[in-house]
C-alpha positions in Angstrom: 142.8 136.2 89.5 144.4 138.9 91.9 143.6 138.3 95.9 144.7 141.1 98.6 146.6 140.5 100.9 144.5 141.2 103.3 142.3 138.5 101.6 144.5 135.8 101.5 145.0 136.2 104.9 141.3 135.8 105.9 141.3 132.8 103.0 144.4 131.0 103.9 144.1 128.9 107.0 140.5 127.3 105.3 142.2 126.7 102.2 145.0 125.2 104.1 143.4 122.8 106.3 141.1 122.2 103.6 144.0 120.8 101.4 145.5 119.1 104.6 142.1 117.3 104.5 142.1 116.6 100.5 145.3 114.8 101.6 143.9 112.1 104.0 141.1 111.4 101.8 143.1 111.2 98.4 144.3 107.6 97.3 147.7 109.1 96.1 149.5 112.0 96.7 151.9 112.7 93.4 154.4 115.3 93.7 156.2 116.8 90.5 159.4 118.2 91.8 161.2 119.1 88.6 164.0 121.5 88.4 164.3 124.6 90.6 167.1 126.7 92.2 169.8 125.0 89.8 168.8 121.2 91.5 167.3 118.8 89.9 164.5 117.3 91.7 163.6 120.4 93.8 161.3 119.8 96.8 160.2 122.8 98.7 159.7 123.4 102.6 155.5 123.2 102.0 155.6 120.3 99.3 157.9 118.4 101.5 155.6 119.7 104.7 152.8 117.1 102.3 154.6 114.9 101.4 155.7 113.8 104.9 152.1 114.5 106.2 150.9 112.3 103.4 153.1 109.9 104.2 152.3 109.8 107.9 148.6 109.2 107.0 149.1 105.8 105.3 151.1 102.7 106.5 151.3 101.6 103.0 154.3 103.2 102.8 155.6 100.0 105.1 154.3 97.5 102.5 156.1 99.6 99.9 159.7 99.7 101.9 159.4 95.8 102.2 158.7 95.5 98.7 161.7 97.6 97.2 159.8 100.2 95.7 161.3 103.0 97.8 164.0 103.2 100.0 165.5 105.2 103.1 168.1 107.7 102.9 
């Protein structure tokens, strides 16, 4: 599917929020960063934008911390 630019730019802030809004509802929020740019592990400036949204939607992320299953930098 091709979309215009002029398009996407009509499109883009609905389908934005709209996925913004997928990620409050959603139970998890997985994230395949594989290898880009020669690192390992890649994550971009709008996957790390939802990630740390995600993340600031849920206090689970406590309960893990406590646990072990994740740690700080």
């Amino acid at each position: 599917m091709t979309i215009t630019y002029d398009d996407f730019e009509k499109s883009y802030p609905e389908i934005h929020t709209d996925f913004f809004k997928h990620i409050t509802e959603a139970d998890v929020l997985f994230i395949a960063n594989g290898r880009k740019k020669g690192i390992d592990g890649y994550i971009g400036t709008e996957t790390f934008a939802e990630l740390g949204f995600g993340l600031a939607q849920n206090d689970e992320i406590v309960l893990w911390l406590k646990l072990g299953w994740v740690e700080t930098l």
